[in-house]
Each structure stands twice: as C-alpha cells, then as structure tokens.
C-alpha positions as a Python dict, from the first residue, in 0.01 Angstrom:
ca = {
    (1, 'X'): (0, 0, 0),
    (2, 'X'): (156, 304, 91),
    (3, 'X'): (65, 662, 28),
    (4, 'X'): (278, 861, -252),
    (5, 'X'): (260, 1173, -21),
    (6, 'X'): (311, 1191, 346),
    (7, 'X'): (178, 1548, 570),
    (8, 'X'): (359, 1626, 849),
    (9, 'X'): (240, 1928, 1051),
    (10, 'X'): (375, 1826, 1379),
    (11, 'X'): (573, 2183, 1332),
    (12, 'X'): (308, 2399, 1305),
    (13, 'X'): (145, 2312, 1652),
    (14, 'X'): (242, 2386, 2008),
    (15, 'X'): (377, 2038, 2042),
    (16, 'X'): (719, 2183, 1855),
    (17, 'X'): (624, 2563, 1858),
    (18, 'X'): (504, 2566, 2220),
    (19, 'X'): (353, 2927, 2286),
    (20, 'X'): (361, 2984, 1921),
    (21, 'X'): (115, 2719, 1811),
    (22, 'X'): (-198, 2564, 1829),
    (23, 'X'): (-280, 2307, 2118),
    (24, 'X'): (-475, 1971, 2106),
    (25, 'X'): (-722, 2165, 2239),
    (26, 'X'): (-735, 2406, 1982),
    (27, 'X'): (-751, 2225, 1698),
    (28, 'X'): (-1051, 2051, 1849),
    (29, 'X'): (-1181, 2393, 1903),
    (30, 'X'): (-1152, 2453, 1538),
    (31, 'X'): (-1254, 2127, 1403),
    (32, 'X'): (-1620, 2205, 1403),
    (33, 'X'): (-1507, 2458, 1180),
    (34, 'X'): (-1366, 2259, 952),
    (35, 'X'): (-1629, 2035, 929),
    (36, 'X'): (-1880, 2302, 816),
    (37, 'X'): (-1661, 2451, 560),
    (38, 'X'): (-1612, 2058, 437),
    (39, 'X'): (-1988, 2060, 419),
    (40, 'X'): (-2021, 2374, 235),
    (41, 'X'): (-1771, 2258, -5),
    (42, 'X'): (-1927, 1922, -97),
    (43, 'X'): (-2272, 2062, -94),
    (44, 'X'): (-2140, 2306, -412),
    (45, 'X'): (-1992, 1970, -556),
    (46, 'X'): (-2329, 1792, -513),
    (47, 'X'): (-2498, 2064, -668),
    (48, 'X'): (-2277, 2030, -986),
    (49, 'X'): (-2055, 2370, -904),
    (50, 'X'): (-1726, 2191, -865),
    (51, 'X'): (-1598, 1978, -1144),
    (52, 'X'): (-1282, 1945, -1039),
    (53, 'X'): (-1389, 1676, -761),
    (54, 'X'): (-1470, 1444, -1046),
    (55, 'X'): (-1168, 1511, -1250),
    (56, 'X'): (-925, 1236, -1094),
    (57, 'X'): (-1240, 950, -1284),
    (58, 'X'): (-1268, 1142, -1619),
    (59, 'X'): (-1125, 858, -1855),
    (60, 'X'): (-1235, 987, -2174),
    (61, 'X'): (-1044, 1322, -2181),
    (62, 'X'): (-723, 1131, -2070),
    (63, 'X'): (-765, 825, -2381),
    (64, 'X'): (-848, 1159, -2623),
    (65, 'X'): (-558, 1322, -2535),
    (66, 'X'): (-347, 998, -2574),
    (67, 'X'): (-496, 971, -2872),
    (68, 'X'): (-448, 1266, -3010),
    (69, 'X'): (-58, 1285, -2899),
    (70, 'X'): (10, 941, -3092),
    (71, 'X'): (-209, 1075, -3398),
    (72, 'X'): (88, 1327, -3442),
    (73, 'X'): (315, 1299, -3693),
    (74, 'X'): (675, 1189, -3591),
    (75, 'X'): (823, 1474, -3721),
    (76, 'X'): (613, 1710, -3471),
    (77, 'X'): (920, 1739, -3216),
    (78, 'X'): (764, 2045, -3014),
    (79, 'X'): (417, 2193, -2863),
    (80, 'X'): (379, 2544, -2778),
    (81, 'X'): (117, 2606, -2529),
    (82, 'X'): (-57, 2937, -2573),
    (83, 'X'): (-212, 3080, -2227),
    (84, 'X'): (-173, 3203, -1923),
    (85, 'X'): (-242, 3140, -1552),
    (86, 'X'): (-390, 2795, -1477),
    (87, 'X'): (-364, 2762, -1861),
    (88, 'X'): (-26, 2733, -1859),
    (89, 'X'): (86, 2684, -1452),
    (90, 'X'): (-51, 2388, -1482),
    (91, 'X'): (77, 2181, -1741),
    (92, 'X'): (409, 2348, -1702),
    (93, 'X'): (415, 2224, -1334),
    (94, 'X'): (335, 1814, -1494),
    (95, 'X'): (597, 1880, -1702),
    (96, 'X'): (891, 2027, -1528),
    (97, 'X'): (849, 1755, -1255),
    (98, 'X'): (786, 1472, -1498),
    (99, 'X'): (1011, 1540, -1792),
    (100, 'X'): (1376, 1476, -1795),
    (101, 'X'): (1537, 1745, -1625),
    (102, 'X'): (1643, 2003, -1895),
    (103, 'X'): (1401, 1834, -2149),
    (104, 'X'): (1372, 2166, -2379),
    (105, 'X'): (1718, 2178, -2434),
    (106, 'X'): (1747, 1791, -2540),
    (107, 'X'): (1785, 1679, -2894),
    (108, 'X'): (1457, 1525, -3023),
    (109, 'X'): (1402, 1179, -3261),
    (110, 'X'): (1145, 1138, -3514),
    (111, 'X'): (853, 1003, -3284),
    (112, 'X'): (1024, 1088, -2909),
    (113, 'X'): (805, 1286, -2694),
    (114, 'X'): (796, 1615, -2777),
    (115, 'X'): (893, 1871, -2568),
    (116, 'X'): (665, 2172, -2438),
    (117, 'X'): (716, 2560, -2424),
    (118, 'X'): (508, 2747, -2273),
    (119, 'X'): (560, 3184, -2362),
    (120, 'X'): (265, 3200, -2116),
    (121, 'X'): (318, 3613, -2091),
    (122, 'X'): (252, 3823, -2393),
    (123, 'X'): (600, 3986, -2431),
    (124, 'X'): (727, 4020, -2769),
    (125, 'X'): (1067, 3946, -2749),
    (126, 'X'): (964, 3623, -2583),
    (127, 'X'): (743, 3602, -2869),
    (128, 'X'): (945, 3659, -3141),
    (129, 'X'): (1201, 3428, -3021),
    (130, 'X'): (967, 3122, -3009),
    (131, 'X'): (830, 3221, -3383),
    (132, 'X'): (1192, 3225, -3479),
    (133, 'X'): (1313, 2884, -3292),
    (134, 'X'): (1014, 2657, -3421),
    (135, 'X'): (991, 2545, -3704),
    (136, 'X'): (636, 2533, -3829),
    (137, 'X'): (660, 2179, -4020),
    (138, 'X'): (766, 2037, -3625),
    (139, 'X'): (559, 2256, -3385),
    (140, 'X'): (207, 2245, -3275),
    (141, 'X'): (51, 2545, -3061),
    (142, 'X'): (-207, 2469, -2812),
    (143, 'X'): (-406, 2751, -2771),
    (144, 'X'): (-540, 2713, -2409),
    (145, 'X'): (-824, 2994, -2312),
    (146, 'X'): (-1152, 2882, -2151),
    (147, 'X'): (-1352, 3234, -2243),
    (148, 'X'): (-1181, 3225, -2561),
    (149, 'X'): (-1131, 3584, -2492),
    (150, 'X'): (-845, 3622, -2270),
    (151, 'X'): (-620, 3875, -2416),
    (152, 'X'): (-252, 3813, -2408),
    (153, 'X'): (-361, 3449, -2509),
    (154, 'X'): (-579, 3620, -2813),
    (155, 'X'): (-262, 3825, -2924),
    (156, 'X'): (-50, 3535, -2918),
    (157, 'X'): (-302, 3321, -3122),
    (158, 'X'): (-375, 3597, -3414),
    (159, 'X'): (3, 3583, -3464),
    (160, 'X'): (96, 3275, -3488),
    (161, 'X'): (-200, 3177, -3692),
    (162, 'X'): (-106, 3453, -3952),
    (163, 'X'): (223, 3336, -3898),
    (164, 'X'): (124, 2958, -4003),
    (165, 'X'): (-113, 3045, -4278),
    (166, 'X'): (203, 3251, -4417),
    (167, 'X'): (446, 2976, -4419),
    (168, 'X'): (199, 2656, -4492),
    (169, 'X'): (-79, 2785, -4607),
    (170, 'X'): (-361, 2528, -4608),
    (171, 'X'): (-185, 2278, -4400),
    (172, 'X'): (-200, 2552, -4078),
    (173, 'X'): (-489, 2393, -3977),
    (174, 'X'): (-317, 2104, -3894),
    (175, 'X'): (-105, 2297, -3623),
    (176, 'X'): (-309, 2471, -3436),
    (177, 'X'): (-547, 2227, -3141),
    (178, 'X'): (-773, 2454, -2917),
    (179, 'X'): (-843, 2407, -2525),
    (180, 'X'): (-1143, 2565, -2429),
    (181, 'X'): (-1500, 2614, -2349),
    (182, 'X'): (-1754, 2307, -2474),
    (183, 'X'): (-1949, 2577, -2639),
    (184, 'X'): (-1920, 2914, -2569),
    (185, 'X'): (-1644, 3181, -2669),
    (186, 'X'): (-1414, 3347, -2906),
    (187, 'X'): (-1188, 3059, -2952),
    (188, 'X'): (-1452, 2770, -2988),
    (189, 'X'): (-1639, 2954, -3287),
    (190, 'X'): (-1273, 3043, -3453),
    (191, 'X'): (-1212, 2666, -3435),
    (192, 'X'): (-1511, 2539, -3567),
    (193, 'X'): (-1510, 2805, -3866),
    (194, 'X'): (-1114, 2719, -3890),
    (195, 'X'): (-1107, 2325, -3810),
    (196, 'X'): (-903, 2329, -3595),
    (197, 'X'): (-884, 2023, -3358),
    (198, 'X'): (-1070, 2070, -3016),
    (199, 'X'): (-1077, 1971, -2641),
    (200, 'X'): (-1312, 2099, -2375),
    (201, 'X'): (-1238, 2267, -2071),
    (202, 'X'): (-1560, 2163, -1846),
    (203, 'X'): (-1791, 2442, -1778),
    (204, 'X'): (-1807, 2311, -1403),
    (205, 'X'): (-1400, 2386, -1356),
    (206, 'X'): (-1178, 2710, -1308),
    (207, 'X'): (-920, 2823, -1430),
    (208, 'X'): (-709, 2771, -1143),
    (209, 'X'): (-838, 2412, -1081),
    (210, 'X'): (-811, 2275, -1432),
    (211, 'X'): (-486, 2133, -1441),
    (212, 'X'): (-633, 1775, -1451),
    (213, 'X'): (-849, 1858, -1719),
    (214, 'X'): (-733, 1890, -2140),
    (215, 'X'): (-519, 2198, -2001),
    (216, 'X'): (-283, 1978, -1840),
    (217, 'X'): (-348, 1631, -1962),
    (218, 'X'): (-269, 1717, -2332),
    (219, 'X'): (76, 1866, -2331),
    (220, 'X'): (158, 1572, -2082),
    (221, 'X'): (62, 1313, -2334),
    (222, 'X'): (211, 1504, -2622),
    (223, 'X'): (555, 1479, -2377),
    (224, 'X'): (478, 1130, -2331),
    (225, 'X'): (436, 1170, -1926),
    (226, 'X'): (249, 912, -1752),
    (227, 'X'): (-140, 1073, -1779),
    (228, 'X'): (-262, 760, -1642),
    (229, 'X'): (-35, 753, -1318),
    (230, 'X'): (-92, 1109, -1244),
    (231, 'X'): (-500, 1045, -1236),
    (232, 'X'): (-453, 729, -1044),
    (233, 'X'): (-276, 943, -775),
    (234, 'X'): (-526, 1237, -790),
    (235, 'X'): (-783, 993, -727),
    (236, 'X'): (-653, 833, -416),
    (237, 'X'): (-578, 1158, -253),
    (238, 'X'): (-942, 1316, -350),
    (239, 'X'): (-1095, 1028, -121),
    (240, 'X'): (-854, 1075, 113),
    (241, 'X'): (-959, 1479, 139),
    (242, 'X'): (-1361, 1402, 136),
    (243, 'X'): (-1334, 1266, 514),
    (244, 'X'): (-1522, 1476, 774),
    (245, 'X'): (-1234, 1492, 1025),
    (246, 'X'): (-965, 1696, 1041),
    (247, 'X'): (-739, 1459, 1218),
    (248, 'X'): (-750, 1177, 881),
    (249, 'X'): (-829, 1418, 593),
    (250, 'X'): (-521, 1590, 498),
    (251, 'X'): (-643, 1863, 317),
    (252, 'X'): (-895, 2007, 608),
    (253, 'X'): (-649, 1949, 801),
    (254, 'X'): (-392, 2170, 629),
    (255, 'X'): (-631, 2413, 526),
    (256, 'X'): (-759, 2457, 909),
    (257, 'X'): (-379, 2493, 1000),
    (258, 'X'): (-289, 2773, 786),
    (259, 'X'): (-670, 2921, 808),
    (260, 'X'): (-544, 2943, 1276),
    (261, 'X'): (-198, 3080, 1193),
    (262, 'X'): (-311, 3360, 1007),
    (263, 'X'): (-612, 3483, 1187),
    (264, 'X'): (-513, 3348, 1515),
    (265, 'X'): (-176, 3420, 1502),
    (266, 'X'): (-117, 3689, 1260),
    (267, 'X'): (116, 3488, 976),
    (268, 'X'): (-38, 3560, 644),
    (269, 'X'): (225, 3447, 489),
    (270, 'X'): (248, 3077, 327),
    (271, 'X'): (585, 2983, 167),
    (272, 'X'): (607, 2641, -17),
    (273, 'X'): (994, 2580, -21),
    (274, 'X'): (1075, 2322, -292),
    (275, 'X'): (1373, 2114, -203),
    (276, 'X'): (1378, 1941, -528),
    (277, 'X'): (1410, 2130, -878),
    (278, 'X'): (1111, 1930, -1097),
    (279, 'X'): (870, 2077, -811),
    (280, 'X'): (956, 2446, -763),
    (281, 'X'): (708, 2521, -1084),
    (282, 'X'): (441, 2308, -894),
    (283, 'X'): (501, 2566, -562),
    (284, 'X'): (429, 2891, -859),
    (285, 'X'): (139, 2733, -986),
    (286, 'X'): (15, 2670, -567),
    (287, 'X'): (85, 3083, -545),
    (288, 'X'): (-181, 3111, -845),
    (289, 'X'): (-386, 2871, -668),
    (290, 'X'): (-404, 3057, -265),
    (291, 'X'): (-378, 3399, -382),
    (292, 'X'): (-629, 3424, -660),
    (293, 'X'): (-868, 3145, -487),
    (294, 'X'): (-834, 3366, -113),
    (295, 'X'): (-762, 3692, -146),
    (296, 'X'): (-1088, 3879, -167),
    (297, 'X'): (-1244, 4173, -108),
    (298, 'X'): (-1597, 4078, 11),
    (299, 'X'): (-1710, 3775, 228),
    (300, 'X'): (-1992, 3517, 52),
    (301, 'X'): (-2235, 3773, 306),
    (302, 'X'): (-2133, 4104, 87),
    (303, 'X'): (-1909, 4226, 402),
    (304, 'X'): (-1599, 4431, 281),
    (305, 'X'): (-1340, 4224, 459),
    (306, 'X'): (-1008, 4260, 211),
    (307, 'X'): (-875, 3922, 322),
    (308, 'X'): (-634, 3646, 221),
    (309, 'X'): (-288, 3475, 286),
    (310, 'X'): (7, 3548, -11),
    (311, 'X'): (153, 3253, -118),
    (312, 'X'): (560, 3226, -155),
    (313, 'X'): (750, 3003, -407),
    (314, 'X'): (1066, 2900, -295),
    (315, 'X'): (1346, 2703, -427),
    (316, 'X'): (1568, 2503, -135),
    (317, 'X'): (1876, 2500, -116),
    (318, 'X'): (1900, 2841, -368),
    (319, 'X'): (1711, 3040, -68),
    (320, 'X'): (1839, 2956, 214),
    (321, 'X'): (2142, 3184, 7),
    (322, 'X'): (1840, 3411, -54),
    (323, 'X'): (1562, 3438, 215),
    (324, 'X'): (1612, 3221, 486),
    (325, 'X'): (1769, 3507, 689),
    (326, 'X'): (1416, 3695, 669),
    (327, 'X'): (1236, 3359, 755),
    (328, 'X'): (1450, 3261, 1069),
    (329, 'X'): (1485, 3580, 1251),
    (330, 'X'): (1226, 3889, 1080),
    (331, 'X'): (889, 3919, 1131),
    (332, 'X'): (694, 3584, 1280),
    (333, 'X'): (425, 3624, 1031),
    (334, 'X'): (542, 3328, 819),
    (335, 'X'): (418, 2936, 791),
    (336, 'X'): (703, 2773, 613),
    (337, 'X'): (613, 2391, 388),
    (338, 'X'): (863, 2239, 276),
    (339, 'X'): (805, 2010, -77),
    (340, 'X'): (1065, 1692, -71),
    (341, 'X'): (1113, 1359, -219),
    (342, 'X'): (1213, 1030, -37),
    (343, 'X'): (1374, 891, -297),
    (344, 'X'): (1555, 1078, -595),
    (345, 'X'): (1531, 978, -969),
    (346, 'X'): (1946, 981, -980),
    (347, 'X'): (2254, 1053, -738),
    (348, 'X'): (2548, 1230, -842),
    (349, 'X'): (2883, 1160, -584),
    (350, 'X'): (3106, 1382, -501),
    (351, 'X'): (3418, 1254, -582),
    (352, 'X'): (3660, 1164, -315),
    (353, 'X'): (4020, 1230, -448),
    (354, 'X'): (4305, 1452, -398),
    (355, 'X'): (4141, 1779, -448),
    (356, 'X'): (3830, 1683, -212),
    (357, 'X'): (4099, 1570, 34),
    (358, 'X'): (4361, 1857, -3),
    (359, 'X'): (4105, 2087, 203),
    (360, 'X'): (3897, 2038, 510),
    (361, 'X'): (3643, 2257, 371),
    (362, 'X'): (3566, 2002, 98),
    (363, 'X'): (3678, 1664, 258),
    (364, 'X'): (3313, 1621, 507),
    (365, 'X'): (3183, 1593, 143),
    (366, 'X'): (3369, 1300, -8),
    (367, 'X'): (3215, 1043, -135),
    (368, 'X'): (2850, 1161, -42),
    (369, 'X'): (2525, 1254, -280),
    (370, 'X'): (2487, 1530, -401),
    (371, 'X'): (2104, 1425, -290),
    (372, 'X'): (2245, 1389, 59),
    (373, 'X'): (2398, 1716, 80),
    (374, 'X'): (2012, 1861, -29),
    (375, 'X'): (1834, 1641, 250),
    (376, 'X'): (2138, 1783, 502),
    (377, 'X'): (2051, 2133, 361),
    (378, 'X'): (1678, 2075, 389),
    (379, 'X'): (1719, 1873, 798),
    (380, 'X'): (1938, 2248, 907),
    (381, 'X'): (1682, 2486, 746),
    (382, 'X'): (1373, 2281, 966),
    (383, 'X'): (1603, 2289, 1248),
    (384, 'X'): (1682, 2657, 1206),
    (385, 'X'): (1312, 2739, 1197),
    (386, 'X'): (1167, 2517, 1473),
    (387, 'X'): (1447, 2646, 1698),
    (388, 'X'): (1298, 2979, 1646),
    (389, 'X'): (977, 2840, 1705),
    (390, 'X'): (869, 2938, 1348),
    (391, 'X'): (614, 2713, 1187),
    (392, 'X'): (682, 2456, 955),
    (393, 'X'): (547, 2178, 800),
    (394, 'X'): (652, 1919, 538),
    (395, 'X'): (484, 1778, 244),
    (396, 'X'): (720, 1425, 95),
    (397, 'X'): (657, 1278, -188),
    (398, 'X'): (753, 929, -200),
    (399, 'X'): (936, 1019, -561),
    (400, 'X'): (828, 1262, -830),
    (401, 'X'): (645, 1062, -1015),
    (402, 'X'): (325, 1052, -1175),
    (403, 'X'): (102, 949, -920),
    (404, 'X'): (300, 1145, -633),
    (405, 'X'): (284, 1450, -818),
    (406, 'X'): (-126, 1368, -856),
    (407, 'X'): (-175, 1368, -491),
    (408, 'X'): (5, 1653, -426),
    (409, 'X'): (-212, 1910, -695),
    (410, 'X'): (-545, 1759, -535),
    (411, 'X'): (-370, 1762, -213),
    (412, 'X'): (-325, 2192, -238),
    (413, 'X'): (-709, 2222, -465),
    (414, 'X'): (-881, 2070, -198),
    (415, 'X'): (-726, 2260, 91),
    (416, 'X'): (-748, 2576, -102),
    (417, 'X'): (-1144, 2491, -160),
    (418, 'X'): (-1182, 2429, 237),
    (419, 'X'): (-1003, 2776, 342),
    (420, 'X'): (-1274, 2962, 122),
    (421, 'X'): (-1571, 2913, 395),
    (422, 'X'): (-1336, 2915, 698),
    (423, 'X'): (-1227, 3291, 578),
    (424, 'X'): (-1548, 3362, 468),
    (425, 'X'): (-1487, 3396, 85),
    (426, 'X'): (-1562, 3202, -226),
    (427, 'X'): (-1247, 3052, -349),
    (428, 'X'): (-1402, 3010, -723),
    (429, 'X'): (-1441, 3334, -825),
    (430, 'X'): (-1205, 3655, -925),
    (431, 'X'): (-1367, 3995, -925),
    (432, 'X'): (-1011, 4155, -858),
    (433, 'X'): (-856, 3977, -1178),
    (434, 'X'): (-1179, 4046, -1350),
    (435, 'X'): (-1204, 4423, -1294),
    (436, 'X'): (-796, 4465, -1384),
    (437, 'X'): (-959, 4306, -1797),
    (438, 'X'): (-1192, 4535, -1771),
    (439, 'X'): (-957, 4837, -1729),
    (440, 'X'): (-723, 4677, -1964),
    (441, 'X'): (-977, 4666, -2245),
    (442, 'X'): (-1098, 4983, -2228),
    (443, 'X'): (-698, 5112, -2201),
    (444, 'X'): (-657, 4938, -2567),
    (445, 'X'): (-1029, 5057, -2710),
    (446, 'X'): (-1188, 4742, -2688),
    (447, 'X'): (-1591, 4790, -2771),
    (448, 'X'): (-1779, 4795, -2481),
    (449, 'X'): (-1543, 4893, -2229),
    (450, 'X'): (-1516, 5283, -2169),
    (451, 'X'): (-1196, 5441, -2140),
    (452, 'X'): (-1333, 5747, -1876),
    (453, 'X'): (-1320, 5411, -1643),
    (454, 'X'): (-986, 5441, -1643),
    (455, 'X'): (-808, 5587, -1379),
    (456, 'X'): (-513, 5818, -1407),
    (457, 'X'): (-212, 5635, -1519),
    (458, 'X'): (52, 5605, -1243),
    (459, 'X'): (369, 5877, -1283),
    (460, 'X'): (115, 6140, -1378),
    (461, 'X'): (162, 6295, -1022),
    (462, 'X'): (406, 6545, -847),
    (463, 'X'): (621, 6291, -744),
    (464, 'X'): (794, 6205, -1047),
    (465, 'X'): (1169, 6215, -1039),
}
C-alpha cells in the first residue's frame, strides 16, 4: 500500500544546492543528533508528558464526537467555534481542506452537514456580524478553551450565552457544547453548573498539538468530514516518525534539515507554500505550530539563547505574484516547502475556442487544466529556486483527503517535537505567550494581576508624529 504523503528533500542538500547544502557526510554528522533529540522526545512520551503520540488510537473521543454530531437536530445547519490558536487553527485547517470548497457560503438541508465558522479573534465587528447571521434555533457554539480562562475566548462566550438565554431562554443550554480541561478551569465549572454538554481536552496535550483531540475532531464530525480516515492516516505516519534513523523517519529527518539550515547556514526562515487552496489554512496553523513550539528565550539548561525559526504561510500560485521575487533573488536565509496534491478532487478546462485561439497569449492554454496550469506554476517556481541554489523541499499528498491530510498534521507535530532538543528548547511550553496574558490582564484590571507591571504604552514617546 502506498503512503498518502511523499517527502522529498533532495533540494535542500548539496546534491541540488551544491555549496549551499548539506553533504552525505553531513547529515551523518548530524544524525547522532537526531537520534538523541528522538530519545529525549519519546522518553517525555514514556513518562506520560506527550499525549499527542497516542492521539492517532483514541477511539472513544472520535465515536463521542460522531455521536454527538448525529444527536443534533436536523435543523442545526451551523457550528460556531469559539477560540483561538490551536483552538481554532486546527479544526479550521480539517475543515477548509476537507469541506467542499466554499462550504460556508453553500445552502444547507435539514440534516446536511453543517457548516463551521470560526470568529477565532475577539473583534467586535466580526462579532456582531456572526450574532446577527445565525440564527439561534440553527447554530451551536463550541466554546473551545483548555484553561477555561483564555480571554478573547471568555468574552466571546459571556456574549453569546447572554445572547442565547435572551432569545431562548431555557432551551440555551442546548446550544452551547464546551471543549476543555477534564477537570480543571473556568469553563468546566460554568458547564457543569450550566449543563452544558462536554468534551475533554487531555491534560497530557497542548494547545498547539490538539488538533486530533475534541478540538478538531468535533467540528469535523458536526461537518460530516471523514474523522475516521483522518485518524487512520495520523496513525500510519506516527509509526512512521518513531524510527531511530534519520534516513526512514520523515519527521527527524525534516526536523534535522531545517534544525542545519538555520544554524549551519544562517536561514531562519521556513516558508510552507501551499499549491492547493484546501491546504493554505493547514500551512497558518504549521506557523502556530514552529513559532510558538521554537522560538524561546531560554534553553531546557536556563541559558538566555533567544532562538527559533519564523514560520511563513504561503499560498502558490497567488505569491509567486506576491513574494517569490524576495525568495529567488533577496537574502539566502530562506528554506522554501512546497504543500501539493497528486491528484485533484476536480479539473476545470480551459476552453479551446475562438477567443483562446484569437491570441497567442491565451492559445498554449487551450484545452488544458486549470490543475495543470497550477502543477506548471508550481514545476517553474522549484526550478526558479533550485537554479538559485535556494533550498526547497516538497511535501505531496497523494489527494486531500482524510487520511492524507492526517499524515501531514503528525507529519509537522512530530518534526516540530524533534527540533525542540536539537535547538536546545522545550517545544511544549510558552512563557512569551504567557507573560503577554499576564500584561493583558492587569491592562483590563483583572484581580491578581498588577497594573504597575505594565510597561509604558507604545506612542507615549518623543517620536510621535
């Protein structure tokens, strides 16, 4: 059987970038490396630190969640999911590349799947428009925090459950489903006191890493994607990424690869170029993923050592238009992946008549795929880069399906958890995010948090214009 997913990172070593990559030699230089931090890594799994390992065999949260999406009334057309960062990345990702394309926007049947919305940010025009297009008889809101405490998800949820008490009264109750904590938190005492419906975010899993937990598999089954498929794929690929070498465990091997070009080579850059629509929201959640997971201040040892790659969402062919320019010919401190398909869910053909014909700028493109013109867009930008000797790699799914699109979130968890010991940082925890609460807490009065912590508000200074 073949794999969904395919890895190629012939491109980012010498054998395409010559002088500008990594040798044979070198990666066996660095596979020792690798090995160790794959050791560390599965010795905080063994110890019960990393629930996310075990997610692709959990079962019982994916039947619940079935469950609990057929359970729903048939006039329910819509879910709003309530949360932000992994708590909403996540399932938005399963969604936009397993829906139909558009699938918001698409008329709804008693009993269809439902479609999702996710007004992850707490602006409030966003949030008034999403009060005002649901209506609360066909809408239920997911509220998706695993402290319970996070605050833009807590302003979102006191609204709209005033705003559902207001306009059904009793029958609120029966609208509202919370993600979160198995115990602890805000949000799990509010439920139990309001009965609301429940599902647990694992104590052993982040934020970050919880797509394949409630956070993601509910709003999949309430859209009626394939939760099944999508666990079947994560699986295979997890015991694909537990191998000790480098060379057969696609993850290290990644992970090793971008660890060299940034320390060794000075690109701290990582851009994940989508080349198919249903995946660029899977490359936004990946920034979430390296940036919040890498980027750190102090090493596991307590040495300052302010390090970490930024991640880059990208859209192909809409930035070649856009950024390609910077990629091909600025600064060589990029590592470029590009995210494809094999095979497309449709084709659309440019027509081949007298308009197509009455120009040679359009007649090359008679009678070909829209799909082909993509893959021809996606073959020049490689070519552009690897003539530059710019690194880039390429990560194919064999279609965007359900078990593709598995392999490929466990595919970027597992190298993001493998980079953490080769930089020297835990990839689990968030002090940065952490201290910006803090600040933000104390900023709205919030007991317990001081406001003389806060520092001078930016624009206060002499250069203000």
């Amino acid at each position: 059987m073949s794999h969904p997913l395919t890895l190629d990172l012939t491109g980012l070593t010498a054998a395409v970038l010559g002088e500008h990559g990594p040798t044979d030699a070198d990666i066996a230089a660095f596979a020792p490396a690798a090995r160790e931090a794959r050791a560390n890594i599965l010795a905080r799994r063994d110890q019960g630190e990393l629930g996310f390992f075990g997610l692709p065999d959990d079962r019982a949260t994916a039947r619940a969640c079935l469950d609990y999406a057929r359970a729903l009334p048939p006039a329910v057309d819509t879910m709003v999911v309530l949360g932000i960062g992994g708590s909403s990345l996540g399932p938005r990702a399963l969604y936009s590349a397993l829906a139909p394309a558009l699938d918001p926007l698409r008329p709804r049947s008693p009993g269809m799947p439902r479609r999702l919305l996710f007004p992850d940010n707490a602006d409030p025009v966003t949030m008034r428009a999403i009060l005002e297009l649901c209506d609360p008889e066909r809408t239920v809101w997911n509220v998706v925090t695993k402290s319970g405490g996070t605050a833009e998800t807590a302003a979102q949820l006191l609204v709209v459950a005033e705003h559902l008490e207001r306009k059904l009264g009793a029958r609120a109750k029966d609208h509202i489903v919370a993600t979160t904590d198995p115990e602890r938190g805000a949000l799990r005492a509010t439920a139990a006191a309001r009965g609301w419906k429940t599902f647990d975010i694992p104590a052993s899993v982040g934020g970050r890493f919880s797509v394949l937990t409630a956070v993601g598999l509910l709003p999949a089954a309430v859209a009626g994607l394939d939760v099944v498929g999508l666990l079947d794929g994560a699986r295979a690929m997890r015991d694909r990424c537990l191998g000790e070498d480098p060379a057969s465990n696609p993850a290290l091997l990644l992970a090793s690869l971008l660890h060299h070009h940034h320390v060794v080579r000075g690109r701290p850059m990582v851009v994940l170029m989508a080349y198919v629509d249903a995946l660029f929201d899977t490359a936004d959640w990946f920034r979430q993923l390296w940036a919040e997971s890498l980027g750190k201040e102090k090493s596991t040892d307590g040495r300052v050592v302010e390090t970490g790659p930024t991640p880059i969402a990208a859209r192909g062919a809409t930035d070649q238009h856009s950024q390609l320019q910077l990629y091909v010919e600025g600064p060589r401190d990029k590592v470029v992946l590009m995210l494809t398909a094999r095979q497309r869910e449709t084709e659309v053909v440019i027509p081949d008549g007298e308009l197509t014909r009455s120009r040679d700028e359009y007649r090359y493109l008679g009678d070909r795929g829209m799909g082909v013109l993509l893959d021809a867009e996606l073959r020049g930008t490689i070519g552009s880069l690897t003539n530059r000797r710019r690194p880039v790699g390429t990560i194919e799914l064999a279609r965007v399906d359900a078990p593709s699109l598995g392999a490929l979130l466990v595919l970027l968890e597992c190298a993001t958890a493998y980079a953490g010991p080769l930089y020297g940082v835990d990839p689990f925890d968030q002090p940065g995010v952490e201290e910006a609460k803090r600040l933000a807490y104390a900023a709205l009065g919030r007991a317990g948090f001081e406001a003389k912590d806060l520092p001078p508000i930016v624009g206060e200074g002499r250069y203000v214009l």
